[in-house]
LUMSEPA-732776 format. One record per residue (C-alpha): residue number from 1; y negated, x, z; residue in one letter. Coordinates in steps of 0.05 Angstrom, whole numbers, plus 5000, padded with zeros to 4 digits. Example, Ala and Ser with C-alpha at 12.3 -4.5 7.8 and 13.67 -1.06 7.14 Angstrom:
residues 2
{firo:1 | py:5090 | px:5246 | pz:5156 | vextor:A}
{firo:2 | py:5021 | px:5273 | pz:5143 | vextor:S}
This chain:
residues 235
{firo:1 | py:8180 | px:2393 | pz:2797 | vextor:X}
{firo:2 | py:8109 | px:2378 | pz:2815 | vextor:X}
{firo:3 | py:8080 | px:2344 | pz:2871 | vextor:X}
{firo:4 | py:8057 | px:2281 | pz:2855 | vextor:X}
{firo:5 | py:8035 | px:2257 | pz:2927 | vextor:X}
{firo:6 | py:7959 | px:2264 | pz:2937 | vextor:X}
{firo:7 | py:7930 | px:2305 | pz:2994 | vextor:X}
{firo:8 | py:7903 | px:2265 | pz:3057 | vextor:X}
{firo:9 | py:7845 | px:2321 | pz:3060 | vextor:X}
{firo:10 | py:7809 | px:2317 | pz:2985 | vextor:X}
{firo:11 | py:7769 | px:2377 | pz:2957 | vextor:X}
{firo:12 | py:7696 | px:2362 | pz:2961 | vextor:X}
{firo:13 | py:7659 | px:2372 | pz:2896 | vextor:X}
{firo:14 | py:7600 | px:2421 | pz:2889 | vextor:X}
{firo:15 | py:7550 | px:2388 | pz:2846 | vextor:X}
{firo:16 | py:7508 | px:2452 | pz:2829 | vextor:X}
{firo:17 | py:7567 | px:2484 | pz:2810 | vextor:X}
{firo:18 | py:7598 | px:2436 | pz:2759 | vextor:X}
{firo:19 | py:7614 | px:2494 | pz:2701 | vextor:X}
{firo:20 | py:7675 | px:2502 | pz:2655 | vextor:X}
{firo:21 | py:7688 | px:2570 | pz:2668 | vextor:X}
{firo:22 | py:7702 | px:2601 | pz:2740 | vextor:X}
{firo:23 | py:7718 | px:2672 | pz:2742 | vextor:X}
{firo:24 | py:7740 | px:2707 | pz:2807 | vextor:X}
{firo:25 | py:7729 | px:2771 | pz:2838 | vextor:X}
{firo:26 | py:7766 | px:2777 | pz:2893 | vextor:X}
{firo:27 | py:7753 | px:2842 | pz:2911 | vextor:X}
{firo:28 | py:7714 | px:2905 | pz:2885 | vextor:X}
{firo:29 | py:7723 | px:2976 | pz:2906 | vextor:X}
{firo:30 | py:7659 | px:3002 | pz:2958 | vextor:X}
{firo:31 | py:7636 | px:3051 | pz:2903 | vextor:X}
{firo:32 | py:7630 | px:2993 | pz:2854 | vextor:X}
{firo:33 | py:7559 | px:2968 | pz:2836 | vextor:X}
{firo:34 | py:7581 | px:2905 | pz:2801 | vextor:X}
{firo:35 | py:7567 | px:2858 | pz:2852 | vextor:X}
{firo:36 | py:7490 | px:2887 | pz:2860 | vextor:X}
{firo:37 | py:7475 | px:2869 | pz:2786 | vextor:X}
{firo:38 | py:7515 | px:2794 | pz:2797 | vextor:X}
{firo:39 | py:7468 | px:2778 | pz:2850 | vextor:X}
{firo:40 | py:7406 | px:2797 | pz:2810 | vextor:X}
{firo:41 | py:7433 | px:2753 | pz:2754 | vextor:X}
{firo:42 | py:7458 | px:2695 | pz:2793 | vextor:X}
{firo:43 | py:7422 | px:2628 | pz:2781 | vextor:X}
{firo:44 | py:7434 | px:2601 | pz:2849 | vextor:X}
{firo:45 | py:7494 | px:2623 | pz:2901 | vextor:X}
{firo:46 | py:7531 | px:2583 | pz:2961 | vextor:X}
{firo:47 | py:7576 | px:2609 | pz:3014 | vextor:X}
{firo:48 | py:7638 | px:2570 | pz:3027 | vextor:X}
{firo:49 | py:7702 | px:2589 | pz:3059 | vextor:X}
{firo:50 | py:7719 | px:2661 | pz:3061 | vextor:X}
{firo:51 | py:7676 | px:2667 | pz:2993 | vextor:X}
{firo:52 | py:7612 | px:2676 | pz:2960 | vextor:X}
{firo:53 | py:7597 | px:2627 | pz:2895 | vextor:X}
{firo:54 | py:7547 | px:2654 | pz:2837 | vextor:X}
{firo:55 | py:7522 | px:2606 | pz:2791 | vextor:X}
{firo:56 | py:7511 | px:2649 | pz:2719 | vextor:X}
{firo:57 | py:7491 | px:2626 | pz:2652 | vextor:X}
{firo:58 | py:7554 | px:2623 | pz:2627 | vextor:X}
{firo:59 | py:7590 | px:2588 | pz:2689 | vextor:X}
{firo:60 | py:7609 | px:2606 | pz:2759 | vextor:X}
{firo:61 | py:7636 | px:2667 | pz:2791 | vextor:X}
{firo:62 | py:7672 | px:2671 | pz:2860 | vextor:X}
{firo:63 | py:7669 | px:2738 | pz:2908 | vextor:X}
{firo:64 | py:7724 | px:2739 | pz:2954 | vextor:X}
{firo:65 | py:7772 | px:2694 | pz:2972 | vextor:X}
{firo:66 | py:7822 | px:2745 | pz:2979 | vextor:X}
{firo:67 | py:7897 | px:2717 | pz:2981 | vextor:X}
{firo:68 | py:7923 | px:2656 | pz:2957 | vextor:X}
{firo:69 | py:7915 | px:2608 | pz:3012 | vextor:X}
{firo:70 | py:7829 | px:2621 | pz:3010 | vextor:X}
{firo:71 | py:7828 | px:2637 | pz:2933 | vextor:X}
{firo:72 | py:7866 | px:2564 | pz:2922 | vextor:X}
{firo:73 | py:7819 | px:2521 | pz:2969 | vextor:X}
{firo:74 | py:7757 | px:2548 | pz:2927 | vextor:X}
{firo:75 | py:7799 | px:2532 | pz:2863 | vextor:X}
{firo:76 | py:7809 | px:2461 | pz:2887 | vextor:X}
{firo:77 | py:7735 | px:2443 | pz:2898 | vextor:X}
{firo:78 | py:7706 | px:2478 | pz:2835 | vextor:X}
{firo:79 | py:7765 | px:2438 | pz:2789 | vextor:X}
{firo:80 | py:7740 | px:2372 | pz:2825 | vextor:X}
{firo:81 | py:7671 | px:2389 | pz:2808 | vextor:X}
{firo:82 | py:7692 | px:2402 | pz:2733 | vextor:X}
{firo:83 | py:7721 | px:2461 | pz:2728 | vextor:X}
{firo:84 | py:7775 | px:2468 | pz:2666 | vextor:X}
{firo:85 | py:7786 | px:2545 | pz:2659 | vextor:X}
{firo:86 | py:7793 | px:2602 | pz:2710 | vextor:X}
{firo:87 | py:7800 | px:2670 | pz:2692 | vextor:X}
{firo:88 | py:7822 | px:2725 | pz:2743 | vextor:X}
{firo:89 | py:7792 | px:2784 | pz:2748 | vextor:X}
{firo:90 | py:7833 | px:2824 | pz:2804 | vextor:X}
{firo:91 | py:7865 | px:2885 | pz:2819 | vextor:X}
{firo:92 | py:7939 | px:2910 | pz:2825 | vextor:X}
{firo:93 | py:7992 | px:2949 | pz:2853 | vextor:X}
{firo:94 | py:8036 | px:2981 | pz:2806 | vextor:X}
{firo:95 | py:8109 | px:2962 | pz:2810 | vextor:X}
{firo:96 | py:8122 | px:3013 | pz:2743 | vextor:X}
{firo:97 | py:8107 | px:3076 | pz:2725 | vextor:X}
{firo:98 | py:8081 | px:3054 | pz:2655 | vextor:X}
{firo:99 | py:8030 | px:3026 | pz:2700 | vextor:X}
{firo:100 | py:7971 | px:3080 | pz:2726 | vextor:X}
{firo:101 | py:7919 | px:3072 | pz:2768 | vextor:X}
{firo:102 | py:7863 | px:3044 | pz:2722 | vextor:X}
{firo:103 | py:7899 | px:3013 | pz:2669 | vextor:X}
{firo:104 | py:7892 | px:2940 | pz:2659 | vextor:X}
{firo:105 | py:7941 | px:2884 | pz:2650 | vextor:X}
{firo:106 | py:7940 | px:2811 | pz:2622 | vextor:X}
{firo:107 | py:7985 | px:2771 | pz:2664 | vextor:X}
{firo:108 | py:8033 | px:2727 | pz:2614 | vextor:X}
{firo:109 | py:8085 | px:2716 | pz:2681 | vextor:X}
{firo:110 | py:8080 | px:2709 | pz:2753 | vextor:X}
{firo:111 | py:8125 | px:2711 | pz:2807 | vextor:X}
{firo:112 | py:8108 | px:2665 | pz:2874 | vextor:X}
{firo:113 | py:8124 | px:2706 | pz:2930 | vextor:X}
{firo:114 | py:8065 | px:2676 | pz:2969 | vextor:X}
{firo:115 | py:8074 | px:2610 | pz:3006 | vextor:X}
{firo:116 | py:8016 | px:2566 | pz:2973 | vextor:X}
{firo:117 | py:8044 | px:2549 | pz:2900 | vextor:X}
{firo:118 | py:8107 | px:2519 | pz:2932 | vextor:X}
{firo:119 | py:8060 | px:2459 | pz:2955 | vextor:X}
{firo:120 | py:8043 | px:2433 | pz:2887 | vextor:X}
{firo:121 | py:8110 | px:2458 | pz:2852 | vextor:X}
{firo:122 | py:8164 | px:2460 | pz:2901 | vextor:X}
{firo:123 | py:8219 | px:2503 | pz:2883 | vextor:X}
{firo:124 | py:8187 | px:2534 | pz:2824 | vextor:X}
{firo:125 | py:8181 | px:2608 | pz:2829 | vextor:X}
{firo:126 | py:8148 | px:2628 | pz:2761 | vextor:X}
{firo:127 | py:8085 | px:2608 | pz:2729 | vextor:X}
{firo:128 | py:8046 | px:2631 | pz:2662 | vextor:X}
{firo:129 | py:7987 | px:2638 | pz:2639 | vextor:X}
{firo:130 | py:7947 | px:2595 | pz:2578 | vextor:X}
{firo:131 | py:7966 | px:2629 | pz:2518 | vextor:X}
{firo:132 | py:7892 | px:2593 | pz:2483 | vextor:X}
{firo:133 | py:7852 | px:2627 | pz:2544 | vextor:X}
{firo:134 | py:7901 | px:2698 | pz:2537 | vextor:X}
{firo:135 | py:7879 | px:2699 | pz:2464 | vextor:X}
{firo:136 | py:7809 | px:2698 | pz:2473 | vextor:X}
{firo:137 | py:7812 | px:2746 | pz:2538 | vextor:X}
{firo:138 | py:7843 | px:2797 | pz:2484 | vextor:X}
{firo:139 | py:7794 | px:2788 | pz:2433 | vextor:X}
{firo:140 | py:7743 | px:2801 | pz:2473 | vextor:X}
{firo:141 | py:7774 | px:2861 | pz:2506 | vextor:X}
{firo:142 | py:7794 | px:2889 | pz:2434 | vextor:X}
{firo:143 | py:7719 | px:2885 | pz:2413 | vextor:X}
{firo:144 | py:7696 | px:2920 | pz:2465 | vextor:X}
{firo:145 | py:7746 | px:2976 | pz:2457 | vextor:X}
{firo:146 | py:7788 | px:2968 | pz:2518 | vextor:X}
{firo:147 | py:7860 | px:2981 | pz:2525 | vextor:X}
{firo:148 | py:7906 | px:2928 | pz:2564 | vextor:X}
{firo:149 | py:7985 | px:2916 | pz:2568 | vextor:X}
{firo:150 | py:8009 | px:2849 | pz:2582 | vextor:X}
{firo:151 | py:8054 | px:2845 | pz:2647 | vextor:X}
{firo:152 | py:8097 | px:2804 | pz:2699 | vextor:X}
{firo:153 | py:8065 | px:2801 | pz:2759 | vextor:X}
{firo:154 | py:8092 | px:2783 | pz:2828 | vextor:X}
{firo:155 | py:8042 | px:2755 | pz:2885 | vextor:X}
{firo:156 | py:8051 | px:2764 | pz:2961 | vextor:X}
{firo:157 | py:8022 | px:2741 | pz:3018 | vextor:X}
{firo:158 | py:8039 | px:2803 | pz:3051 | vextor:X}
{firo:159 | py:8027 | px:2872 | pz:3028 | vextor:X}
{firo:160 | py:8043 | px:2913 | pz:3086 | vextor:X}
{firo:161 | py:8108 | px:2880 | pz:3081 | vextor:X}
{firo:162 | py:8129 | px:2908 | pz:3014 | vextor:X}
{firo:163 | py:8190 | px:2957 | pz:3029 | vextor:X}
{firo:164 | py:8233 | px:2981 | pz:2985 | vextor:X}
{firo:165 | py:8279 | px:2932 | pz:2981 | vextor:X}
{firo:166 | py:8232 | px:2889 | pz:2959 | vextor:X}
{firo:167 | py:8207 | px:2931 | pz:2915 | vextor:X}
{firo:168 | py:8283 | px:2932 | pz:2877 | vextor:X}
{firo:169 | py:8287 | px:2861 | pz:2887 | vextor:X}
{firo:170 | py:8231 | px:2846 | pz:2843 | vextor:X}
{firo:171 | py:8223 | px:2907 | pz:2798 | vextor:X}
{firo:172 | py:8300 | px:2859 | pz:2773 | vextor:X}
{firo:173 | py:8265 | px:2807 | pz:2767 | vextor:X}
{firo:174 | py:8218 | px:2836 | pz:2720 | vextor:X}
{firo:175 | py:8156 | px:2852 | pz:2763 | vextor:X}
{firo:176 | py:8109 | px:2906 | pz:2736 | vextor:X}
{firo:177 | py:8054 | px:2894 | pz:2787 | vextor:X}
{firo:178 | py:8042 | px:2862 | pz:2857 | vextor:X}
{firo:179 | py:7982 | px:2823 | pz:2866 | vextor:X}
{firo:180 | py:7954 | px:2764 | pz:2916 | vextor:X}
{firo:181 | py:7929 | px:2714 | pz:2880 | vextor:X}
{firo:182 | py:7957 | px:2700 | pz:2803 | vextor:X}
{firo:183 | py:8025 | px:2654 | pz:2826 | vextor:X}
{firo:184 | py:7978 | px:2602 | pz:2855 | vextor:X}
{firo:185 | py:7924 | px:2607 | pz:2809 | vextor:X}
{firo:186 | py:7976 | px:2589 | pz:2751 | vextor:X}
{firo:187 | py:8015 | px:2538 | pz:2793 | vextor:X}
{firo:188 | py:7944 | px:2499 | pz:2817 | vextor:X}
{firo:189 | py:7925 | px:2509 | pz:2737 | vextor:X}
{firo:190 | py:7977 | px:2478 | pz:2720 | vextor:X}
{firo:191 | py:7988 | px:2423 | pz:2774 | vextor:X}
{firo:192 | py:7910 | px:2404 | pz:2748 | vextor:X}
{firo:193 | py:7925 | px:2419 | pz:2669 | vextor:X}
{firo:194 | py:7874 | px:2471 | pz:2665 | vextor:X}
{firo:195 | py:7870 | px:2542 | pz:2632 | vextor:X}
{firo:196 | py:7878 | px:2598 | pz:2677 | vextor:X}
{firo:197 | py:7892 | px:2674 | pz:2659 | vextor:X}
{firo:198 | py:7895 | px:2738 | pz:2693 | vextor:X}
{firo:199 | py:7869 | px:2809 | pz:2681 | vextor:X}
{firo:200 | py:7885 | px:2856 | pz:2726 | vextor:X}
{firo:201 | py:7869 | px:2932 | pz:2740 | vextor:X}
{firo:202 | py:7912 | px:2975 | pz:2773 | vextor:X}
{firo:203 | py:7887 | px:2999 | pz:2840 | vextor:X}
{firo:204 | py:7944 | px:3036 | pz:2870 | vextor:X}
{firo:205 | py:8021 | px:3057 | pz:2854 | vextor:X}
{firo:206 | py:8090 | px:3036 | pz:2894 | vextor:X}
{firo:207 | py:8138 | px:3043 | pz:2842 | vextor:X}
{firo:208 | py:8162 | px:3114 | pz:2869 | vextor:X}
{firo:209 | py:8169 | px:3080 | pz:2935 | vextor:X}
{firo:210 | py:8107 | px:3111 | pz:2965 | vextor:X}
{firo:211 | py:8045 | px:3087 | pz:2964 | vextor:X}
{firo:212 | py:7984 | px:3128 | pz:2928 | vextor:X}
{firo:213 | py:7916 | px:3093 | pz:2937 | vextor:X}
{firo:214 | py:7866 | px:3094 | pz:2877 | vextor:X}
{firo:215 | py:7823 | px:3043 | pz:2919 | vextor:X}
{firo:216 | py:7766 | px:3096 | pz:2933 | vextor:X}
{firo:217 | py:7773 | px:3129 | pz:2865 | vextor:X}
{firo:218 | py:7708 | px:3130 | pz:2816 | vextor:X}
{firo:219 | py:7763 | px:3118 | pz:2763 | vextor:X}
{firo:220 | py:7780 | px:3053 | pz:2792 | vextor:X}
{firo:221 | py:7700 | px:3027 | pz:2796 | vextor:X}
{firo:222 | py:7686 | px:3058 | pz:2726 | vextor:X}
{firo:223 | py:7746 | px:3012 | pz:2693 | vextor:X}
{firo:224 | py:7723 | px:2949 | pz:2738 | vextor:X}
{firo:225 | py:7653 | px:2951 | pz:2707 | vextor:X}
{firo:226 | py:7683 | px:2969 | pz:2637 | vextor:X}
{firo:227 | py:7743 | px:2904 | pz:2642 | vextor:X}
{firo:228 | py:7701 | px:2866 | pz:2675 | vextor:X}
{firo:229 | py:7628 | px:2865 | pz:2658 | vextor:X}
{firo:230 | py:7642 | px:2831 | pz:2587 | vextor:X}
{firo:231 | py:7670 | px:2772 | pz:2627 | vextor:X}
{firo:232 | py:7617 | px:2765 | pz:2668 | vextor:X}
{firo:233 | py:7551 | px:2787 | pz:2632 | vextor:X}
{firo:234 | py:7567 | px:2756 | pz:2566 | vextor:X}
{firo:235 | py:7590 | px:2694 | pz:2538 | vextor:X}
């Protein structure tokens, strides 16, 4: 059930930022040169906490805000400043092993395993995407020529904490992939009734129960720029 009571501290609006679209970057790997060409392109940019804001022609993109807690308190003040559709553009651990390093997912599901969502929708452990927004993140993604599977995704707060129980736990549950931001995105895009979607690339494996890292891999940078450029260089 949603929250209805309204905050005592209210989001401040960002008047040079007031765009439709948001996408988010929360992170890129170090051998990816995505973020170079964003800062050339960027109209104006603003710093605010534990993120970078880049105002493009075609709306505005946040770098970092890494986690739920920091990627939801840039959420809030772009959606009071007019914000009605966020799209995700993050990377994943692998739950599956249908799921490799450098394949991409569109989240339909996620599971809140992170302790922000439960503020607007306490008790509610799953959240989905807009269907509208998924539809047009797959048309785009067909014409360009790029492969995705659509997943359920779990988000934690914690990463070093996920052991192999956990990993069971949710793998039941229906978890193909472990991220740290989608629950919250999807609970605060809903609390707001605004479209939000996830794609994700996979960035390392834990379905085996040990961990490989694809975080320094060129495979890993070459499908960022390839999923992700589209989104953010073209309308």
């Amino acid at each position: 059930m949603k929250n209805q009571e309204k905050g005592i501290v209210r989001p401040r609006p960002l008047p040079k930022f007031n765009r439709p679209l948001v996408l988010h970057l929360p992170f890129l790997p170090a051998n990816c040169e995505l973020l170079t060409e964003i800062q050339s392109k960027a109209v104006a940019t603003k710093s605010i906490e534990g993120c970078s804001l880049y105002l493009l022609s075609h709306g505005v993109l946040i770098h970092g805000a890494i986690g739920a807690p920091l990627a939801v308190m840039a959420y809030e003040r772009l959606i009071a400043s007019g914000s009605q559709e966020i799209i995700l553009l993050g990377l994943a651990g692998s739950l599956s092993p249908d799921l490799k390093i450098g394949q991409a997912i569109l989240v339909e599901k996620a599971i809140a395993d992170e302790g922000t969502s439960r503020h607007y929708f306490p008790g509610k452990l799953a959240f989905h995407s807009s269907p509208d927004l998924n539809d047009r993140i797959k048309r785009k993604l067909t014409e360009n020529g790029l492969a995705f599977s659509p997943a359920t995704a779990v988000t934690t707060d914690a990463p070093y904490r996920e052991t192999k129980a956990w990993l069971l736990r949710f793998r039941k549950k229906g978890a193909q992939a472990v991220d740290m931001e989608t629950s919250a995105l999807f609970a605060v895009a809903s609390f707001y009734r605004i479209k939000a979607s996830a794609l994700l690339i996979i960035s390392d494996e834990l379905y085996s129960g040990h961990w490989r890292s694809g975080f320094s891999s060129s495979l890993l940078a070459r499908k960022c720029r390839d999923y992700f450029s589209p989104f953010i260089f073209t309308t």
